[in-house]
N, C-alpha and C positions, 0 to 999 in steps of 0.2 A: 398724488396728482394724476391726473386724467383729462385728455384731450380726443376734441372730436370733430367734426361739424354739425353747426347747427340747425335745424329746421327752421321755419319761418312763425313758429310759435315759442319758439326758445328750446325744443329738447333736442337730444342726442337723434341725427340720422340714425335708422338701424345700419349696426355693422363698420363703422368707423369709432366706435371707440376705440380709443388706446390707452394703457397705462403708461405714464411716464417715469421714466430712471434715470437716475444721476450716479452715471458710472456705476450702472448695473444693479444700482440699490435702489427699494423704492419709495425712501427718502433722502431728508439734504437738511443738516443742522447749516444755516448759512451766515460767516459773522458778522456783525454788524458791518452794515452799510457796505457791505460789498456783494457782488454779483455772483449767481450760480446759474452757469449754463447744461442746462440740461442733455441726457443722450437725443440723436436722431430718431427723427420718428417717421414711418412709413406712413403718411397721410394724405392722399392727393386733393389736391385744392384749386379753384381756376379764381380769377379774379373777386373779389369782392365779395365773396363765401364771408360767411359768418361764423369764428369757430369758437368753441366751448370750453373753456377750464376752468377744471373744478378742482378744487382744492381742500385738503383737509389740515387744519392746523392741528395737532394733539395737545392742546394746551391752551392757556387764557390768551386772546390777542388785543393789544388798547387797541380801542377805536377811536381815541382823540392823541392827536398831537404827530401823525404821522404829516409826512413831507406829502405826498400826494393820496389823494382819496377820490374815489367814483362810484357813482350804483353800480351795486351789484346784487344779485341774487345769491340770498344767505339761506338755508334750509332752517325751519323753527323750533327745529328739536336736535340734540347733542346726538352726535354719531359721525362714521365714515360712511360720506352718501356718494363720493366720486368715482363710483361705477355705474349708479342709479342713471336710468333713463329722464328721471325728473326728483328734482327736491321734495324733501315733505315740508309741507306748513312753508313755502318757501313765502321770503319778506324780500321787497326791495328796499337796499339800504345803503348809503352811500359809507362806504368803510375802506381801509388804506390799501392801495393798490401792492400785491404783490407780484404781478409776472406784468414787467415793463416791456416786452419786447419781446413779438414771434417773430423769427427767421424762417424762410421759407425759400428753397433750391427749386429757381425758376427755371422754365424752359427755354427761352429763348433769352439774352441779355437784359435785364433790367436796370434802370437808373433808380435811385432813394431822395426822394426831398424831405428834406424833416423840417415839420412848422415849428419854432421857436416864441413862446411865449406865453400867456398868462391865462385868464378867465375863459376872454374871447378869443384866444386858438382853443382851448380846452372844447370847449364848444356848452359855458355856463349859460342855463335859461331855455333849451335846446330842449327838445321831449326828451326826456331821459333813456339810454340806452335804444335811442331809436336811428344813433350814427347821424346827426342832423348837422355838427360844426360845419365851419366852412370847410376844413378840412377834409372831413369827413366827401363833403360836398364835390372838392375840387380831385380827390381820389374816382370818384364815379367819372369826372371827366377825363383824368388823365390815365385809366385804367387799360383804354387800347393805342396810349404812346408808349411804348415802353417803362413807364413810369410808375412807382410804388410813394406812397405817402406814410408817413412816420408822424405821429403827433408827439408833443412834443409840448403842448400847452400846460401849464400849470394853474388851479386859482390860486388869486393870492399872489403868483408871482412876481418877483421885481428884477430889476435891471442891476442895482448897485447893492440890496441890503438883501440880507434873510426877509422872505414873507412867505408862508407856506413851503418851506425848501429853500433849501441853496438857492442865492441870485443867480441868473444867467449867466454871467458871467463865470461864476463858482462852477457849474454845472454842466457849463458846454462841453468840456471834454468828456465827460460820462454818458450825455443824454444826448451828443449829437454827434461831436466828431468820429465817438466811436461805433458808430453804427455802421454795419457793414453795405457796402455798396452806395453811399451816400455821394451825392453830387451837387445837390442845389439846398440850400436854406433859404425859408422863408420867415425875415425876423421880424416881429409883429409886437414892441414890448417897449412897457415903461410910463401906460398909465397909472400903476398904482404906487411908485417910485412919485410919479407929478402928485397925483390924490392925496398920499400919507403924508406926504413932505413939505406942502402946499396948501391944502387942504384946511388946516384947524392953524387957529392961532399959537405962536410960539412949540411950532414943531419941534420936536428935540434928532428930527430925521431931515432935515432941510436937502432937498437938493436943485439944480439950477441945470437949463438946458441943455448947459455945455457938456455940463459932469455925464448926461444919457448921452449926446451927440459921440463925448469920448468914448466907453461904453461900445455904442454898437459900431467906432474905428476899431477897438479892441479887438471884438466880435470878428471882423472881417475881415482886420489882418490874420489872424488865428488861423481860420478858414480856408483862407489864400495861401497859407501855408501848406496845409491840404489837399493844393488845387479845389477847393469846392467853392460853386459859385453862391454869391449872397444875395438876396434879392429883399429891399429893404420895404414896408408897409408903413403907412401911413396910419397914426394913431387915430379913432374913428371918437368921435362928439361925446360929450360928455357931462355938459349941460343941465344942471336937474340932479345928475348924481349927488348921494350921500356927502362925497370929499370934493364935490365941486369948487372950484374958488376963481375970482378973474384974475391971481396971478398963477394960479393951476392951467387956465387956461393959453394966459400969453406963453408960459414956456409950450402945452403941448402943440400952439401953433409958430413957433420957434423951432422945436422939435420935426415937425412933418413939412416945414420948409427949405429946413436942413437936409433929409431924407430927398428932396424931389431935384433937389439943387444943388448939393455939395458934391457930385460925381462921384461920391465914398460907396454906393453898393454898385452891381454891374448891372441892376435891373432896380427899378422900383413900381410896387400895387400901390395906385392911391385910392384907399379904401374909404377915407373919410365923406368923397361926397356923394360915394353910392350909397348911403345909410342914412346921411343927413338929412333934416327938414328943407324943403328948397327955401321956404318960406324965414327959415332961422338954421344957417349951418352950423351952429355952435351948439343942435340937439340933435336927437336920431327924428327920420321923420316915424309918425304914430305908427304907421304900417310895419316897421324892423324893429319896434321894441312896445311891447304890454309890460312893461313893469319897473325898470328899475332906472330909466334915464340911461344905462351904462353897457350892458349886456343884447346883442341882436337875438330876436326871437329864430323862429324856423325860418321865415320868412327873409331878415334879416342875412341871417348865415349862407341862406342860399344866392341869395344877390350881390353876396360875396363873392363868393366863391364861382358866379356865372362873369365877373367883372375882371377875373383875370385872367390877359392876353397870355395863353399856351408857351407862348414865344417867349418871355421873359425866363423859360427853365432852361432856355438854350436848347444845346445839340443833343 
């Protein structure tokens, strides 16, 4: 493995490569499903830098059936290229993410939000590899508060069942509480939970508002244990989609009623009617979605992400 920063065409700045070690070796057999944190590395980085890891596996890696996958730049011919200033024959390919999480020893104090949730935190429908989620988005603004963003999105992901990975609920201790320097969640989850469950006649995955509502109380007592604060979203239109249904519907508008009104998070984004058709709020309007009914384009994610009041991350 090798790390660096990126230039604004994807290669290696001159002179910031680094090789990385895992306790001094320059590999890491790692076992199933558990975490391997690499040694420190001397890289200096200021805000919102682009950085580069390349990776060599020695061996066959599935490319289906992983828990989370994203594009990434794969070289088109077999070899170790993770010194290489550029890939050969490189393909973009959406394949199972291996390094979940850079740490980085800031200068001044920093606070951590990790977005929490599915497609639409992931930032699905977005230019590929171009950092366009809202996340992504709401990072560039919160970049001179003190404040660092963690994604945290899944597709696929659900609230109460396996869909692409661990539910949230399964997963929060790994993919959120324990993230170092964390203080605010932003929980944005549980349309595909409504979709699957709702969705098609005689679902064999039935679920009901309550069971999500319960779910993200879980969520946020967990949290509050932590002291970290939860800041809950409102699930965005849906309309058109594929698993759309009118009683998919009435629980997600049960669901983001409950979010705005039950006092259960300490902060709430209502996302739903900055993306809606004015004209019909139960779809996206044309301009935040080309394609699927379900997913916000560029467009979309940015108008997200410019909708939420700074304030609600606290102090």
């Amino acid at each position: 493995m090798h790390v660096g920063v990126a230039g604004p065409d994807g290669s290696v700045v001159a002179g910031t490569d680094h090789a990385v070690t895992f306790q001094g070796q320059s590999g890491v057999v790692i076992p199933a499903s558990a975490p391997a944190l690499s040694d420190a590395i001397d890289l200096p980085t200021k805000a919102l830098d682009r950085v580069y890891i390349s990776i060599h596996v020695p061996g066959p890696l599935a490319l289906r059936g992983a828990a989370r996958s994203l594009f990434q730049y794969v070289a088109g011919t077999p070899g170790d290229f993770t010194g290489a200033a550029t890939l050969p024959g490189v393909r973009l390919m959406r394949v199972p993410v291996l390094v979940t999480l850079v740490e980085s020893q800031t200068i001044a104090p920093t606070n951590v939000l990790v977005t929490l949730g599915d497609s639409i935190t992931e930032g699905a429908a977005s230019t590929a590899n171009a950092f366009r989620s809202w996340p992504d988005r709401l990072a560039e603004r919160v970049a001179g508060h003190h404040w660092a963003v963690v994604n945290a999105g899944i597709s696929g992901n659900r609230l109460l069942r396996y869909g692409a990975g661990p539910s949230a609920l399964a997963r929060l201790d790994r993919d959120v509480l324990s993230v170092p320097g964390i203080k605010a969640i932003i929980l944005m989850e549980g349309i595909n939970d409504i979709g699957r469950g709702l969705g098609a006649p005689n679902s064999t995955e039935p679920v009901t508002a309550e069971a999500l509502e319960a779910a993200d109380a879980q969520i946020i007592a967990r949290a509050h244990e932590h002291g970290i604060r939860v800041i809950g979203a409102t699930l965005t239109p849906y309309q058109g989609a594929s698993y759309a249904s009118p009683a998919g519907e009435a629980a997600r508008e049960a669901v983001n009623t409950w979010i705005k009104t039950s006092g259960a998070f300490d902060a709430v984004i209502d996302f739903a009617p900055v993306v809606a058709d004015p004209a019909n709020p139960l779809t996206f309007a044309k301009a935040y979605n080309d394609r699927d009914h379900l997913h916000p384009n560029d467009a979309g994610y940015q108008a997200m992400a410019d909708a939420v009041d700074l304030g609600v991350l606290g102090k």
